[in-house]
N, C-alpha and C positions, 0 to 999 in steps of 0.2 A: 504494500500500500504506500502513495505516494507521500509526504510531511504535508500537513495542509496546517496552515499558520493560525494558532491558536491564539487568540485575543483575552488581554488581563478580564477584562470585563466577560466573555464567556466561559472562561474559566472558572471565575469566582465564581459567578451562576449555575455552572454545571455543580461545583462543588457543594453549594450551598443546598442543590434542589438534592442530592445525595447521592451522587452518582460515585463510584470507584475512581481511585486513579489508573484504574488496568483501564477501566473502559473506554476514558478519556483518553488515556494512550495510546488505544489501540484504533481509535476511532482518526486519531490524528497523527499514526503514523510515529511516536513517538516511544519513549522508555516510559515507564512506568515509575522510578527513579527521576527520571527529568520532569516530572510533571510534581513529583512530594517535593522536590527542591523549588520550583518554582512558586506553589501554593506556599511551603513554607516563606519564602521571600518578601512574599506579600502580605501577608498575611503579620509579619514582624513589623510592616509596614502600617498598621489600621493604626489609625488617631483616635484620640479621644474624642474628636468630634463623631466619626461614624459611630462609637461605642455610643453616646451622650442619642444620635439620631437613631438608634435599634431600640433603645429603652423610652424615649418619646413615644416612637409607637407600639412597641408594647403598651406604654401607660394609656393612648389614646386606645388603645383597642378596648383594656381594659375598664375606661372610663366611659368607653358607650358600653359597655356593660351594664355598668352603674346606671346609666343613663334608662336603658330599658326596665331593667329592676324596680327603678323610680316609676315610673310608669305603670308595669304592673301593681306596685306598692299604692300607689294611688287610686286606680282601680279598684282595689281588694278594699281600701276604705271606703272608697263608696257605698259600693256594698255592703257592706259593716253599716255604714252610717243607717241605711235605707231599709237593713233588717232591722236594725236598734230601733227606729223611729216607728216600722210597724209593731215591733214588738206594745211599745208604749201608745199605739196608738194615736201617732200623727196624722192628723188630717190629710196633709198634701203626703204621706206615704202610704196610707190608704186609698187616697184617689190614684196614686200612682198603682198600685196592686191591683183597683179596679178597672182601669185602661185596659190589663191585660187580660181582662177576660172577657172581653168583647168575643163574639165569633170568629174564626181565624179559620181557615179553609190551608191543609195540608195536603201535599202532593206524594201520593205512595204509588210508584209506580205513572202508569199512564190514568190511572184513577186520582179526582181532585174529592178528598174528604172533608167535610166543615165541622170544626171540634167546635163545641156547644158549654163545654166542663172542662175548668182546669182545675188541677189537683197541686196545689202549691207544700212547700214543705214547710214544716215549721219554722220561721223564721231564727228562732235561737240557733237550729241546726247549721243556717245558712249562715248565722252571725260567728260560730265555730269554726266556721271552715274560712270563712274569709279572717280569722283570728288566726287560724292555724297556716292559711297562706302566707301571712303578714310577719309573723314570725319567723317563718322559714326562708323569706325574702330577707329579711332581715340581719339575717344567719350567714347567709350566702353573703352579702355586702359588705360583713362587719371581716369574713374571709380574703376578699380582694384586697379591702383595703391593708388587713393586716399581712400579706402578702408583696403588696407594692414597700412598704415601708421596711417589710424585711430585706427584700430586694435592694433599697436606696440603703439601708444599715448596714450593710455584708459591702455595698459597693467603699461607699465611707470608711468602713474599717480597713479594709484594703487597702486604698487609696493612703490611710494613714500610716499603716506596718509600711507599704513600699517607698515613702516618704523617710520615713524615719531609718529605713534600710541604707537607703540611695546617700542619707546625708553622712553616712559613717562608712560606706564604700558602695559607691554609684557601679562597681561592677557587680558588685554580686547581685545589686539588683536587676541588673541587664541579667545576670544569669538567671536568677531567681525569675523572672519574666521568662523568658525563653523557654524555663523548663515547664511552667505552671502550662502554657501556650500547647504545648508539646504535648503535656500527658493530657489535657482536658479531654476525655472521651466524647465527650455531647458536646455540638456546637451551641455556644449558647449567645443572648446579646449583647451580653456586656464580657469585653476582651479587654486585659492586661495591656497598657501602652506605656 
């Protein structure tokens, strides 16, 4: 197979979506060896700006998380509100309760049925469950966020041992980088620079 000239940019892309370095090699005509040294090259090369732009979106992905959650969380009160208020006997959530049982005509099949009776659940039930949604959203949120923070803490400390390495001999932490770089099994978004 002929050498067909591999570009930094399609390289880091193949490597990233997780391709081998055989296959990359072999796709391009090259050693398998010339392609770990290569990756390695560049890779000693990421700034802290790309590390700083991975963990941005990480955080925004994870903040439209949050975002949707809010959402549902709000939702699930409503509903909360709307059982409580039938429970007690709210006028406007009693005429709300009787809007829905107007006539309503269901479609089963190629046959159109008109329901006449609805059979509603007891509102406590309903007010439980949007209680026990609310909580569990809740749960999940209090996760992320203590997640993100772990993530910024672990990077901080880091950032502070390599500091404090670097100021008592700037090699070792060149080494010390290099090798952390090396074994990390998982690629992950925040890289040693």
């Amino acid at each position: 197979m002929a050498t067909r000239k591999l570009s930094t940019a399609e390289l880091l892309r193949r490597v990233d979506a997780g391709d081998t370095y055989a296959e990359i090699a072999r796709d391009h005509g090259i050693t398998r060896q010339a392609v770990y040294k290569r990756v390695r090259e560049l890779r000693g090369k990421t700034t802290k700006v790309t590390a700083v732009k991975k963990i941005e979106d990480v955080v925004d992905r994870k903040l439209d998380a949050v975002d949707q959650l809010q959402k549902i969380n709000e939702n699930a009160n409503e509903l909360l509100d709307l059982c409580m208020a039938w429970q007690r006997g709210d006028d406007v959530a009693l005429q709300i309760l009787e809007s829905q049982r107007t006539s309503k005509k269901i479609r089963i099949g190629d046959e159109e049925i008109e329901i006449k009776e609805f059979k509603f659940k007891d509102p406590r039930d309903l007010a439980l469950k949007a209680m026990a949604e609310i909580r569990q959203q809740l749960r999940l949120q209090l996760e992320i966020f203590s997640t993100l923070y772990d993530m910024k803490s672990v990077q901080e400390f880091q950032d502070e041992v390599l500091d404090a390495i670097g100021k008592v001999d700037p090699d070792a932490r060149n080494k010390i980088i290099r090798r952390l770089n090396q074994k990390r099994a998982i690629r992950s978004a925040v890289r040693y620079s």
